[in-house]
mmCIF file of the N, C-alpha and C atoms, coordinates in Angstrom:
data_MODEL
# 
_entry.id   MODEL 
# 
loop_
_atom_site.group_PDB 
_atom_site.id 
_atom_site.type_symbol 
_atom_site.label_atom_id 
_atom_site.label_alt_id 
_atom_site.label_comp_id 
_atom_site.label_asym_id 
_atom_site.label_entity_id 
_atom_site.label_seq_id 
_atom_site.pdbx_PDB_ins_code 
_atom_site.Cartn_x 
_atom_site.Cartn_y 
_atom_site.Cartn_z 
_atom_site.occupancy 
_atom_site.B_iso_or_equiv 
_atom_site.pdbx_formal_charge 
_atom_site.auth_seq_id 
_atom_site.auth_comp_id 
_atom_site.auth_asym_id 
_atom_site.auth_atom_id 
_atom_site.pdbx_PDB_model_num 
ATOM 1   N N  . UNK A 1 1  ? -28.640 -70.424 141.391 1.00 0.00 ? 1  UNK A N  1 
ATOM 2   C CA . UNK A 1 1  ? -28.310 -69.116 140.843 1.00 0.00 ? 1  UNK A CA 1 
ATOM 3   C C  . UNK A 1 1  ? -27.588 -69.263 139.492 1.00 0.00 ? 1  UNK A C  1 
ATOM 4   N N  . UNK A 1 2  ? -26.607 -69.891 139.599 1.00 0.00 ? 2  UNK A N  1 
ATOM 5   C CA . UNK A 1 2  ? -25.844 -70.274 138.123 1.00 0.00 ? 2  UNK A CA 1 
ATOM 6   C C  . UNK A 1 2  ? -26.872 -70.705 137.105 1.00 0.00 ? 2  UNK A C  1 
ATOM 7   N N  . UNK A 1 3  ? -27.530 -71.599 137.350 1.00 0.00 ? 3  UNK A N  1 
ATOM 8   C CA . UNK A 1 3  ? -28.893 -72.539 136.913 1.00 0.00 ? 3  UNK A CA 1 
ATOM 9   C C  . UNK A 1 3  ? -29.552 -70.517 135.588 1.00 0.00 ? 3  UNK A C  1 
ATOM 10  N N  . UNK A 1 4  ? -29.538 -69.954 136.447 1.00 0.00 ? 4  UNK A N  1 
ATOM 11  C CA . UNK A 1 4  ? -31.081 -68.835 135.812 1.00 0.00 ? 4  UNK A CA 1 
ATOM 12  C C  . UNK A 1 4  ? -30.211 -68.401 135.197 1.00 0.00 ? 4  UNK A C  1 
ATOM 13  N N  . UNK A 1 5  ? -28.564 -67.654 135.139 1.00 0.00 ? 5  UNK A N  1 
ATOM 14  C CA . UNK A 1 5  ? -27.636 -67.055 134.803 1.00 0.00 ? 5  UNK A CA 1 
ATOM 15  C C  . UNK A 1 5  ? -27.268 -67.787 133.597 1.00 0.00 ? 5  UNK A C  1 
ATOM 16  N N  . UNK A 1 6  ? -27.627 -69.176 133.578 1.00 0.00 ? 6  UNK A N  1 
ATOM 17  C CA . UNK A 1 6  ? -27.275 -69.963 132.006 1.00 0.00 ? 6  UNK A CA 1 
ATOM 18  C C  . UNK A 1 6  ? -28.523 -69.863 131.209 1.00 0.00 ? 6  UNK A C  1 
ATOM 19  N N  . UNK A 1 7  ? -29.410 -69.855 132.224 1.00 0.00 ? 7  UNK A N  1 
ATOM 20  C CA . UNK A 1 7  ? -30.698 -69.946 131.053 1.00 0.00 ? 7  UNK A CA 1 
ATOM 21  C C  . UNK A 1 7  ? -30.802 -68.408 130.527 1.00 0.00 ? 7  UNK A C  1 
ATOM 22  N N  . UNK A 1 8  ? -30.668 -67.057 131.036 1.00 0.00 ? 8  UNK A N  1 
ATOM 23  C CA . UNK A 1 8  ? -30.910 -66.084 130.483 1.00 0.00 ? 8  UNK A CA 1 
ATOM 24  C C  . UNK A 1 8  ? -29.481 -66.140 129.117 1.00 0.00 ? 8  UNK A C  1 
ATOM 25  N N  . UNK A 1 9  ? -28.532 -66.607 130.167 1.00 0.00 ? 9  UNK A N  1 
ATOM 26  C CA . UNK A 1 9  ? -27.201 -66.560 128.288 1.00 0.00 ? 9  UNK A CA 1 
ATOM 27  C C  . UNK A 1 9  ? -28.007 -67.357 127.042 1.00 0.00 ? 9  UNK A C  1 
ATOM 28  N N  . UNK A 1 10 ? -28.636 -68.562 127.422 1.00 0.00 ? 10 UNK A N  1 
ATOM 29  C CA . UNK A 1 10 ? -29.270 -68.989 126.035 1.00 0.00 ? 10 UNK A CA 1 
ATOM 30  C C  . UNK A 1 10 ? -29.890 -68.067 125.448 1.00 0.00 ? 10 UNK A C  1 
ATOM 31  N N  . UNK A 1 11 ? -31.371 -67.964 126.547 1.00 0.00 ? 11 UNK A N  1 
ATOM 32  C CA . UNK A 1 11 ? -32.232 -66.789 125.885 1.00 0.00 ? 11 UNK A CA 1 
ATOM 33  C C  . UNK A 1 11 ? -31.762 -65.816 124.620 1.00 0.00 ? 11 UNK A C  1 
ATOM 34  N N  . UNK A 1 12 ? -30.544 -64.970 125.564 1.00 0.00 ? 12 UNK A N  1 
ATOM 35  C CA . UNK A 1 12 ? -29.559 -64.067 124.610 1.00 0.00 ? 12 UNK A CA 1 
ATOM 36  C C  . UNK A 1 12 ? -28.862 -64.760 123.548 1.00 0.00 ? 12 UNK A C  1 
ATOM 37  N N  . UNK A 1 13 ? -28.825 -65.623 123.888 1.00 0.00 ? 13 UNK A N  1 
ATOM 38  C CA . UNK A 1 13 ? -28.105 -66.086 122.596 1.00 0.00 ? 13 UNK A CA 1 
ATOM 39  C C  . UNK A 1 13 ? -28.991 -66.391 121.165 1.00 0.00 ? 13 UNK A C  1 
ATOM 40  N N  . UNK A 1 14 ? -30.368 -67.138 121.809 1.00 0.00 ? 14 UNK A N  1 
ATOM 41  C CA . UNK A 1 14 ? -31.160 -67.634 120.941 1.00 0.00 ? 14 UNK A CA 1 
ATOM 42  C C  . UNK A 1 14 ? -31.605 -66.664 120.540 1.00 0.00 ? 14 UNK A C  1 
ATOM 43  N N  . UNK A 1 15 ? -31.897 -65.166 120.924 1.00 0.00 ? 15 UNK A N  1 
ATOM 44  C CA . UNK A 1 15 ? -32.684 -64.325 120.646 1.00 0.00 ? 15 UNK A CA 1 
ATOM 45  C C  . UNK A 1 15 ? -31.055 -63.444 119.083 1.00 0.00 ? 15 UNK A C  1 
ATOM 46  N N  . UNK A 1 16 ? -29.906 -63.576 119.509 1.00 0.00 ? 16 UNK A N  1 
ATOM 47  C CA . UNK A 1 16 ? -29.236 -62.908 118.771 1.00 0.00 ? 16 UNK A CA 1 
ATOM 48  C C  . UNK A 1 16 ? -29.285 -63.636 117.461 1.00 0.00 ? 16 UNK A C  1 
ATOM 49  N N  . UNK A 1 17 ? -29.540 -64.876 117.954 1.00 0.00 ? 17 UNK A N  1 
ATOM 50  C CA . UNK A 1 17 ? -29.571 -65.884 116.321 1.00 0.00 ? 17 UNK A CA 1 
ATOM 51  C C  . UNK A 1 17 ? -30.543 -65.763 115.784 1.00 0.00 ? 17 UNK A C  1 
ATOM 52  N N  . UNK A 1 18 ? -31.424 -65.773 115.818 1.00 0.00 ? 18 UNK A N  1 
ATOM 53  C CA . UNK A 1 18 ? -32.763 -65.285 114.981 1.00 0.00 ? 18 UNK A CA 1 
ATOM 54  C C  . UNK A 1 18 ? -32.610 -63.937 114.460 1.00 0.00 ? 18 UNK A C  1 
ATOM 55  N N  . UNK A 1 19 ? -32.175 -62.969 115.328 1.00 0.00 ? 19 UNK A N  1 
ATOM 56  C CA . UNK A 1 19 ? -32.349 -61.446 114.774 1.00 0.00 ? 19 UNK A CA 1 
ATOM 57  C C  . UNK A 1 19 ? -31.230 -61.885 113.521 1.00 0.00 ? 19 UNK A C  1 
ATOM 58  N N  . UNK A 1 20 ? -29.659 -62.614 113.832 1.00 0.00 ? 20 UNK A N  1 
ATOM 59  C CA . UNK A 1 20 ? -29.349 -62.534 112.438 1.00 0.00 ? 20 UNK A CA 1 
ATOM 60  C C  . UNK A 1 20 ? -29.468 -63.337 111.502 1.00 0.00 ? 20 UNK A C  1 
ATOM 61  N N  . UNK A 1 21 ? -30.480 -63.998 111.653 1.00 0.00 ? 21 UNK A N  1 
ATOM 62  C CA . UNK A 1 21 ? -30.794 -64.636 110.792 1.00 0.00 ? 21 UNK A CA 1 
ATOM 63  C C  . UNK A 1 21 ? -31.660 -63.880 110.138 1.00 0.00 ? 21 UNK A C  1 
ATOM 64  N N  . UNK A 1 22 ? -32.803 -63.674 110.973 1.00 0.00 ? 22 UNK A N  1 
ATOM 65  C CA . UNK A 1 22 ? -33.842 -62.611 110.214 1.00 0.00 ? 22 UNK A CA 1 
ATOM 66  C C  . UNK A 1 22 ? -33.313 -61.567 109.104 1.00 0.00 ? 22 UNK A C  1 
ATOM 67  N N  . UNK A 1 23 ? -31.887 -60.772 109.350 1.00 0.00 ? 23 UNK A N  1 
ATOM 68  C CA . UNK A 1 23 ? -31.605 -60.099 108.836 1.00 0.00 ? 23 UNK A CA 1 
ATOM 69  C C  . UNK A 1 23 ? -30.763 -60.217 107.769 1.00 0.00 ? 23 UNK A C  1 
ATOM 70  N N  . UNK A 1 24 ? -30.027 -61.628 107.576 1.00 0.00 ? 24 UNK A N  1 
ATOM 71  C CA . UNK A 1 24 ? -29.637 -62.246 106.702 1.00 0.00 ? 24 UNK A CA 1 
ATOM 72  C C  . UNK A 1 24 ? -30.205 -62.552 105.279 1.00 0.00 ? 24 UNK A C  1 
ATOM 73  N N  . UNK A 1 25 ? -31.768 -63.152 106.353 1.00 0.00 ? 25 UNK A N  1 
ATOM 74  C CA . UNK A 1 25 ? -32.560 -63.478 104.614 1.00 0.00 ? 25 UNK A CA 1 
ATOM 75  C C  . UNK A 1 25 ? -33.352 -62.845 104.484 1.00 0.00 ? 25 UNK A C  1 
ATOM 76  N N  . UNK A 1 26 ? -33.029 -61.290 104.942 1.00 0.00 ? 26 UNK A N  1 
ATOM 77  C CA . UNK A 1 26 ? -33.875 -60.437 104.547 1.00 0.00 ? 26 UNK A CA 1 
ATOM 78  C C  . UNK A 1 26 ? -33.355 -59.921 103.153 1.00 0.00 ? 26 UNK A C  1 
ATOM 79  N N  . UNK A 1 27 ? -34.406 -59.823 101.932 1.00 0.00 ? 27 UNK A N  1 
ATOM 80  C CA . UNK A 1 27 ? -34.319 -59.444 100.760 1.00 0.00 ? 27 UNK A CA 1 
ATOM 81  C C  . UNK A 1 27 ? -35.214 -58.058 100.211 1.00 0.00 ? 27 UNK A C  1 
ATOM 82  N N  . UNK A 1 28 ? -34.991 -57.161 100.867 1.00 0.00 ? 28 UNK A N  1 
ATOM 83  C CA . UNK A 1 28 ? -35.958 -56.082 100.258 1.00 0.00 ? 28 UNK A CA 1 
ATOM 84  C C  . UNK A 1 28 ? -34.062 -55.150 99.975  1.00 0.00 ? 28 UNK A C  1 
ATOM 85  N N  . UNK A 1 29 ? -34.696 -53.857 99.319  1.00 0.00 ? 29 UNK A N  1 
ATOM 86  C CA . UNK A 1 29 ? -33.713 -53.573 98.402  1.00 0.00 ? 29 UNK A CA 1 
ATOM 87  C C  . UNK A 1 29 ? -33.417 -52.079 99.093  1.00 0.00 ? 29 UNK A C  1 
ATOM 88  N N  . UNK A 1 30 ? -33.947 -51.799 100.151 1.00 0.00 ? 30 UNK A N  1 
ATOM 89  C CA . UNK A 1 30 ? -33.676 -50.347 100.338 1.00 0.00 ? 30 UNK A CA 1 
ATOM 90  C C  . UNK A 1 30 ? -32.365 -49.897 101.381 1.00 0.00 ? 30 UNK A C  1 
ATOM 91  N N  . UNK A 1 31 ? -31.262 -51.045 100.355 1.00 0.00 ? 31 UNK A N  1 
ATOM 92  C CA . UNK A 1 31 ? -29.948 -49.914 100.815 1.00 0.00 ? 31 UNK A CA 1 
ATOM 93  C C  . UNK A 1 31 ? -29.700 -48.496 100.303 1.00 0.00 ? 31 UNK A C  1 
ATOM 94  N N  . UNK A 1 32 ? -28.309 -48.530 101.354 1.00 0.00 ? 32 UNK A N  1 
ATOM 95  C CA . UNK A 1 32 ? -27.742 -47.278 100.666 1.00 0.00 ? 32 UNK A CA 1 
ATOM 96  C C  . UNK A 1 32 ? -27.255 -46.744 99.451  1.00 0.00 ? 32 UNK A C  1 
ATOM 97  N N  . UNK A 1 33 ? -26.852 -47.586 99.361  1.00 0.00 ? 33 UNK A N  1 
ATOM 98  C CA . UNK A 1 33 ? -26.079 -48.081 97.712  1.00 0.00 ? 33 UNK A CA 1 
ATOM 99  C C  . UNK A 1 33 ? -27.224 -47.172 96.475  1.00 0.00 ? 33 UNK A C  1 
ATOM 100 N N  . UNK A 1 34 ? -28.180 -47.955 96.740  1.00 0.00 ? 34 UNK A N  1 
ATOM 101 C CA . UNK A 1 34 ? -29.532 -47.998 95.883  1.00 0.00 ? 34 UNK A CA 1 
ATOM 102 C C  . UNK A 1 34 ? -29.845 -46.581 95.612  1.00 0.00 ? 34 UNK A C  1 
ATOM 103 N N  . UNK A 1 35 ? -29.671 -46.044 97.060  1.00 0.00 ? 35 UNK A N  1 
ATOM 104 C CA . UNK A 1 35 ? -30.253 -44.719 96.702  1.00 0.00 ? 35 UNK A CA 1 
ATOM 105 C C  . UNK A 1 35 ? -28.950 -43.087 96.381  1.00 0.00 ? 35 UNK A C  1 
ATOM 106 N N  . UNK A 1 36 ? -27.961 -43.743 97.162  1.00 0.00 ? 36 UNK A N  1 
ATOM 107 C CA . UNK A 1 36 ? -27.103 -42.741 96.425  1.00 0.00 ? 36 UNK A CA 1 
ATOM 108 C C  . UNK A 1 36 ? -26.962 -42.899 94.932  1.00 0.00 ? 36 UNK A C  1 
ATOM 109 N N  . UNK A 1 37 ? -26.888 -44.154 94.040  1.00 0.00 ? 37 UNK A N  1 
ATOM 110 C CA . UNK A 1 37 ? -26.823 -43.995 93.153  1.00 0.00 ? 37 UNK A CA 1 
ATOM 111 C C  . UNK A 1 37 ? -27.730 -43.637 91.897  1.00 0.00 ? 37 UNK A C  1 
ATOM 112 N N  . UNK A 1 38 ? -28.970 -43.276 92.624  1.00 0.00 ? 38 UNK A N  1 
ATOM 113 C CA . UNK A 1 38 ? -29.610 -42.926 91.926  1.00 0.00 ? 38 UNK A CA 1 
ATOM 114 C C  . UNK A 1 38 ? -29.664 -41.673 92.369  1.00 0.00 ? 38 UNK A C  1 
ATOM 115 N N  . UNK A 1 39 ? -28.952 -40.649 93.197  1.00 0.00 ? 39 UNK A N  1 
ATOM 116 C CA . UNK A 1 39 ? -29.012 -39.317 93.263  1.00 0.00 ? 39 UNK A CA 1 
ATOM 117 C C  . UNK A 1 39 ? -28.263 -38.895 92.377  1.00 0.00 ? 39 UNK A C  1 
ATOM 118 N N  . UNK A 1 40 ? -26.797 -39.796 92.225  1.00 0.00 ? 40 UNK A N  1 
ATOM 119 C CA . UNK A 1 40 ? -25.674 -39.358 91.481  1.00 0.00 ? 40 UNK A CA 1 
ATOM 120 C C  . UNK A 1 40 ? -26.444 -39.622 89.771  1.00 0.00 ? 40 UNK A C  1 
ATOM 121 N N  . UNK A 1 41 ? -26.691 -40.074 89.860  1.00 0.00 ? 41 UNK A N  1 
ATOM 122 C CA . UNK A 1 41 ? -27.568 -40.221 88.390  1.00 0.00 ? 41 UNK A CA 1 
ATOM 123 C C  . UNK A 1 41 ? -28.476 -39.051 88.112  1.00 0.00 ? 41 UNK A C  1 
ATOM 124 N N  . UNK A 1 42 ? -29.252 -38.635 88.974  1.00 0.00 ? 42 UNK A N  1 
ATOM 125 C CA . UNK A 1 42 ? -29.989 -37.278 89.085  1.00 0.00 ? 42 UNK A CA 1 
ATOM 126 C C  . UNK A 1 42 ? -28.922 -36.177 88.733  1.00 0.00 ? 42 UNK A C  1 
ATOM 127 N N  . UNK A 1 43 ? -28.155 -35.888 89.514  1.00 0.00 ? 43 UNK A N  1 
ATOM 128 C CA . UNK A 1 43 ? -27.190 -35.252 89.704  1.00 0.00 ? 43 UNK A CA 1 
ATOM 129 C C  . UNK A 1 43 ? -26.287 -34.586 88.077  1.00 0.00 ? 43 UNK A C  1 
ATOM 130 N N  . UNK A 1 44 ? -25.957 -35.644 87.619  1.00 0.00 ? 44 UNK A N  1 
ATOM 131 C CA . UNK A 1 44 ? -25.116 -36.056 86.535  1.00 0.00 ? 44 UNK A CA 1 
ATOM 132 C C  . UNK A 1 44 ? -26.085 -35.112 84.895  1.00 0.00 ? 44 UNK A C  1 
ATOM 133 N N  . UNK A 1 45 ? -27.022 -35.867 85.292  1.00 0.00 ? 45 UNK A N  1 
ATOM 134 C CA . UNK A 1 45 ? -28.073 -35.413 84.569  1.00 0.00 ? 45 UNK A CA 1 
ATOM 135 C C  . UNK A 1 45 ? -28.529 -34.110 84.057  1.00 0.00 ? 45 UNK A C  1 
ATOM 136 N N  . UNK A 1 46 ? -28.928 -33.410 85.400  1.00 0.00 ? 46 UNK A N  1 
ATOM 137 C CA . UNK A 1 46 ? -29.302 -31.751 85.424  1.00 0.00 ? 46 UNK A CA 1 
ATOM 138 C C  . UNK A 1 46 ? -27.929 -31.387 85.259  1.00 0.00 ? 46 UNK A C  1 
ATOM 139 N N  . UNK A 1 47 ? -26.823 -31.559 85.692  1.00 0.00 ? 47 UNK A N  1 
ATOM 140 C CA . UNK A 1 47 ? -25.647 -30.661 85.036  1.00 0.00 ? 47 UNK A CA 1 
ATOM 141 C C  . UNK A 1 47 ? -25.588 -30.821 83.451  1.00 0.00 ? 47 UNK A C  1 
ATOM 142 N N  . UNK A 1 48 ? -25.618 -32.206 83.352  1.00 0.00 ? 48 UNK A N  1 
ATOM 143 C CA . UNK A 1 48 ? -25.802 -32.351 82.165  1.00 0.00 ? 48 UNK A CA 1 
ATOM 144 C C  . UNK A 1 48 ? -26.905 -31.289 81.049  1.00 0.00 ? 48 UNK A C  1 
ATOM 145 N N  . UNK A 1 49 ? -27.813 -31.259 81.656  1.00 0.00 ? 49 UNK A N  1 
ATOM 146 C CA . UNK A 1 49 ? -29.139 -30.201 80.948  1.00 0.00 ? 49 UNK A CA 1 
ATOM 147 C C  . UNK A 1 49 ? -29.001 -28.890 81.252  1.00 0.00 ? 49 UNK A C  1 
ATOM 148 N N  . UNK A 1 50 ? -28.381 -28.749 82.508  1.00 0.00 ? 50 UNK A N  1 
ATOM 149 C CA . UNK A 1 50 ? -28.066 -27.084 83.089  1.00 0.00 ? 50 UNK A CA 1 
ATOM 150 C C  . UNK A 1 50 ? -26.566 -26.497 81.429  1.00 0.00 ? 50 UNK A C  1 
ATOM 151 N N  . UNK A 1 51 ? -25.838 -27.869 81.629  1.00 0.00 ? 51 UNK A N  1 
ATOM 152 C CA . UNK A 1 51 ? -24.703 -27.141 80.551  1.00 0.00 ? 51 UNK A CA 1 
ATOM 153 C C  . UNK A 1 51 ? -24.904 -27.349 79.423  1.00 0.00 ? 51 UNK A C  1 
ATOM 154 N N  . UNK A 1 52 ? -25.946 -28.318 78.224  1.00 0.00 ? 52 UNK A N  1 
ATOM 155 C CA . UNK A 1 52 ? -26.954 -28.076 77.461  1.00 0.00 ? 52 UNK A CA 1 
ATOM 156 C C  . UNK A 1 52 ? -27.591 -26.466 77.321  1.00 0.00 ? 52 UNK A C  1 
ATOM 157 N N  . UNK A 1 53 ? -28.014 -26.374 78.310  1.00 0.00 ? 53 UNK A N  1 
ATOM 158 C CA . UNK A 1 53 ? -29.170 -24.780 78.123  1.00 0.00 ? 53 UNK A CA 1 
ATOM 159 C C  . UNK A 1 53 ? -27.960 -23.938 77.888  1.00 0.00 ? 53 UNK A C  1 
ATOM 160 N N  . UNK A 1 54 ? -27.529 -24.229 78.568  1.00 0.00 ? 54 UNK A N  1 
ATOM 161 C CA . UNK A 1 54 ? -26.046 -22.872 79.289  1.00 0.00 ? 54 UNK A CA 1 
ATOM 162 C C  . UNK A 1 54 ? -25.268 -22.354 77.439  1.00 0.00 ? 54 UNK A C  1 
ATOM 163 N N  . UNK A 1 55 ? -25.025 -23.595 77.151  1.00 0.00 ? 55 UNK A N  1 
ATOM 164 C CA . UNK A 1 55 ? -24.297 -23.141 75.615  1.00 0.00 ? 55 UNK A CA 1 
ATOM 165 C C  . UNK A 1 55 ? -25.064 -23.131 74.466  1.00 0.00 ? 55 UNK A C  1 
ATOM 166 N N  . UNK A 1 56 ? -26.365 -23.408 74.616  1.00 0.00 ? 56 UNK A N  1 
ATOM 167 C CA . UNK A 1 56 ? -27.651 -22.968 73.603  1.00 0.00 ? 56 UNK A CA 1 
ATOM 168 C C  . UNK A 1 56 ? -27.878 -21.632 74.078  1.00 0.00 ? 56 UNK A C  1 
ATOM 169 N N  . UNK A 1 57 ? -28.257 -21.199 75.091  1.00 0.00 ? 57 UNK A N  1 
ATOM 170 C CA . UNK A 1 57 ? -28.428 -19.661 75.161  1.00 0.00 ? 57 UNK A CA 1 
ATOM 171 C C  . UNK A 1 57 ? -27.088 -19.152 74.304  1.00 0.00 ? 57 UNK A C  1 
ATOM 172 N N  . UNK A 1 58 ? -26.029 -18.912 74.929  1.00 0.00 ? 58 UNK A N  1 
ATOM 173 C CA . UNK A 1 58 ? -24.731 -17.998 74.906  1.00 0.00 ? 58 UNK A CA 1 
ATOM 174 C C  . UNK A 1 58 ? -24.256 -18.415 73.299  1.00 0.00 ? 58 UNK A C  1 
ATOM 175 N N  . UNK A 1 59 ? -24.498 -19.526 72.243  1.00 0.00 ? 59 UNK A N  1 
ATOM 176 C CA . UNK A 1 59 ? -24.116 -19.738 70.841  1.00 0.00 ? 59 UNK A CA 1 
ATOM 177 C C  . UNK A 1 59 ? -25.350 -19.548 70.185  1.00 0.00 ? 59 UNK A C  1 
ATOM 178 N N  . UNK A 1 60 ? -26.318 -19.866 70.628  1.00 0.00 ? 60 UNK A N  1 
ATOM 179 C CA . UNK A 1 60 ? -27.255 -19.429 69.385  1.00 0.00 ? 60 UNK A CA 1 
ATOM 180 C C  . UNK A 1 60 ? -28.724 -18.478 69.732  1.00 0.00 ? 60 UNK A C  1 
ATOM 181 N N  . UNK A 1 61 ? -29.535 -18.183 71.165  1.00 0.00 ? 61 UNK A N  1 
ATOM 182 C CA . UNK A 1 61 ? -30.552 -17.820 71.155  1.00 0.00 ? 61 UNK A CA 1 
ATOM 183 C C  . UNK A 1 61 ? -30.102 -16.200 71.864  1.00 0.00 ? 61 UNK A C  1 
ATOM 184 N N  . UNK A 1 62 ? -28.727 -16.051 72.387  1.00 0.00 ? 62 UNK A N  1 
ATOM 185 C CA . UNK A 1 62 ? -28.301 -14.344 72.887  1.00 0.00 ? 62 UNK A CA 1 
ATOM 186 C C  . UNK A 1 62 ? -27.920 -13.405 71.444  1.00 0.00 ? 62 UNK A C  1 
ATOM 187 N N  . UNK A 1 63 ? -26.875 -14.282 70.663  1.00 0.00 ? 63 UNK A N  1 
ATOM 188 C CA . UNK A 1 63 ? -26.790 -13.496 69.715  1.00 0.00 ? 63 UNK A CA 1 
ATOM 189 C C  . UNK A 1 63 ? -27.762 -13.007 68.935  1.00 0.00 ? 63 UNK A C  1 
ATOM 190 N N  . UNK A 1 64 ? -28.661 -14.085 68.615  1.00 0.00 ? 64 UNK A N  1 
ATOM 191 C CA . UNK A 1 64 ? -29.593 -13.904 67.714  1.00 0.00 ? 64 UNK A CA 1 
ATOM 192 C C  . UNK A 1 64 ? -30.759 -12.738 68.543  1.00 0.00 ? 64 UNK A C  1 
ATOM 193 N N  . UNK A 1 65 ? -31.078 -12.597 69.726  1.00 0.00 ? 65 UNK A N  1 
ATOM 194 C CA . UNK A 1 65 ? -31.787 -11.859 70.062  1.00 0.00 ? 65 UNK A CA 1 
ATOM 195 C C  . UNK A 1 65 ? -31.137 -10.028 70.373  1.00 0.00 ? 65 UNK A C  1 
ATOM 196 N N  . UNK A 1 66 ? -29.386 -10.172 70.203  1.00 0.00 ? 66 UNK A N  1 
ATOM 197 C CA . UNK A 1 66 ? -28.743 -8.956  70.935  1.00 0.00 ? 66 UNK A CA 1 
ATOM 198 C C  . UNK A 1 66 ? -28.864 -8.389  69.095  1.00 0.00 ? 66 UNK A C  1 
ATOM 199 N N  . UNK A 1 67 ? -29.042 -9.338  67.904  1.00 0.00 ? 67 UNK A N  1 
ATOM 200 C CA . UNK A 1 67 ? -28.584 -8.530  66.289  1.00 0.00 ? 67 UNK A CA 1 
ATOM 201 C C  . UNK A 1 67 ? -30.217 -8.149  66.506  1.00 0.00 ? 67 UNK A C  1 
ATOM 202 N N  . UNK A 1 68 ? -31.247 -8.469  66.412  1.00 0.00 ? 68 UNK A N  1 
ATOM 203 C CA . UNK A 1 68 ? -32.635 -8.449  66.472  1.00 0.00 ? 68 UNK A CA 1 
ATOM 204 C C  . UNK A 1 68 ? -32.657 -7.096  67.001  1.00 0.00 ? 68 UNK A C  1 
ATOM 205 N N  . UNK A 1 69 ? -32.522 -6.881  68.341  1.00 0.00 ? 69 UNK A N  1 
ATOM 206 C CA . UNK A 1 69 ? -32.863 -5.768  69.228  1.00 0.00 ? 69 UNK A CA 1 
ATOM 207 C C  . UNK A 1 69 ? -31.803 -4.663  68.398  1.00 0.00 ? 69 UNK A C  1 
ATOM 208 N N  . UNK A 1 70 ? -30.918 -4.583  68.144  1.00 0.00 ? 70 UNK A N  1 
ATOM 209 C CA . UNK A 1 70 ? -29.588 -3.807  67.555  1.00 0.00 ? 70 UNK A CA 1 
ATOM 210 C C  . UNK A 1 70 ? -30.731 -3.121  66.197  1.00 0.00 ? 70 UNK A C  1 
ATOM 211 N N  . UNK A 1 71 ? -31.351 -4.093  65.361  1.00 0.00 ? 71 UNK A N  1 
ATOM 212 C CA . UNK A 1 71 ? -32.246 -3.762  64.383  1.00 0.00 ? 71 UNK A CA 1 
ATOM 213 C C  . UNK A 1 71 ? -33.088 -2.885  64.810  1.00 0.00 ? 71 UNK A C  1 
ATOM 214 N N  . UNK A 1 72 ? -33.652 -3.255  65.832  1.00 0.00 ? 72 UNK A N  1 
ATOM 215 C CA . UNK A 1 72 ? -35.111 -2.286  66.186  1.00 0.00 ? 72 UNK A CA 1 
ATOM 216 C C  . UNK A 1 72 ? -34.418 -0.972  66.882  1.00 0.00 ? 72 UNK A C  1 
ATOM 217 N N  . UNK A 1 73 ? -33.382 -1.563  67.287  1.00 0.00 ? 73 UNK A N  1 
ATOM 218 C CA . UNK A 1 73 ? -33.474 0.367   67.671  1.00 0.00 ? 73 UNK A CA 1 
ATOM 219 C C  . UNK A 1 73 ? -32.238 0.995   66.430  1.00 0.00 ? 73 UNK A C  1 
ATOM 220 N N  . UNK A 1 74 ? -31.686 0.675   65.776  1.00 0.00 ? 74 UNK A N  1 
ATOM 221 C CA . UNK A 1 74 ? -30.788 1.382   64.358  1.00 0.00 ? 74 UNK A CA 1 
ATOM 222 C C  . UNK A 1 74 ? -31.842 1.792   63.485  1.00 0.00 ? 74 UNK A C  1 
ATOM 223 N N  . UNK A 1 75 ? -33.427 1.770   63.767  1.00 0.00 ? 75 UNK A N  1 
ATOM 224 C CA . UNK A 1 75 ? -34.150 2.201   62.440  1.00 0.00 ? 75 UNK A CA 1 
ATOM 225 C C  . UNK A 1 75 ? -33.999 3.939   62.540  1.00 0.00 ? 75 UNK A C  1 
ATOM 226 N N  . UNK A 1 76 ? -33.465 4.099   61.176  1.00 0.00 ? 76 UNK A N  1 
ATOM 227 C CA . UNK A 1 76 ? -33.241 5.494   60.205  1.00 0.00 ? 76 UNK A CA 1 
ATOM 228 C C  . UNK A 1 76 ? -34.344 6.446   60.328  1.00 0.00 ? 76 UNK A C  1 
ATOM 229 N N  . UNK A 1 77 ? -35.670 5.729   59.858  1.00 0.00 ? 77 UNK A N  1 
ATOM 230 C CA . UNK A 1 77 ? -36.558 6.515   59.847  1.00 0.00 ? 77 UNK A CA 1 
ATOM 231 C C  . UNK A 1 77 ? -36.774 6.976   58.406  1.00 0.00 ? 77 UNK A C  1 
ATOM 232 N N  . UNK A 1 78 ? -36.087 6.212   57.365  1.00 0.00 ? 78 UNK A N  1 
ATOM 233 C CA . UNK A 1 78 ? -36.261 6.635   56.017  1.00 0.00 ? 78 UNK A CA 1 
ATOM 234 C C  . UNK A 1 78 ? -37.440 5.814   55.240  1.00 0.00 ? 78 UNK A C  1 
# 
């Protein structure tokens, strides 16, 4: 009985050493790391372009369209 009770602990054992090994020299790249930082990069970005647009509208393409419209409807009629 002891005899099968040692051979299944190897088994387990031999079987845990391979899995970390396997997982040791495993080299593919799809951590976490990898991909949050390329959200935060996304991220960074569109605010970046959202607050770009944001102060091109409101400094140069509102005014210019609120004096425009102000023109078309102030015509005299002379």
């Amino acid at each position: 009985m002891f005899k099968k009770t040692r051979e299944a602990l190897k088994n387990k054992i031999r079987s845990a050493a391979i899995f970390l090994k396997t997982a040791i020299c495993n080299k593919r790249a799809d951590g976490y790391v990898d991909s949050g930082v390329k959200i935060l990069i996304a991220v960074v970005i569109g605010a970046l372009l959202l607050s770009g647009l944001y102060t091109l509208f409101n400094s140069v393409i509102l005014p210019t369209v609120t004096t425009k419209v102000t023109g078309l409807f102030s015509y005299s009629g002379h």
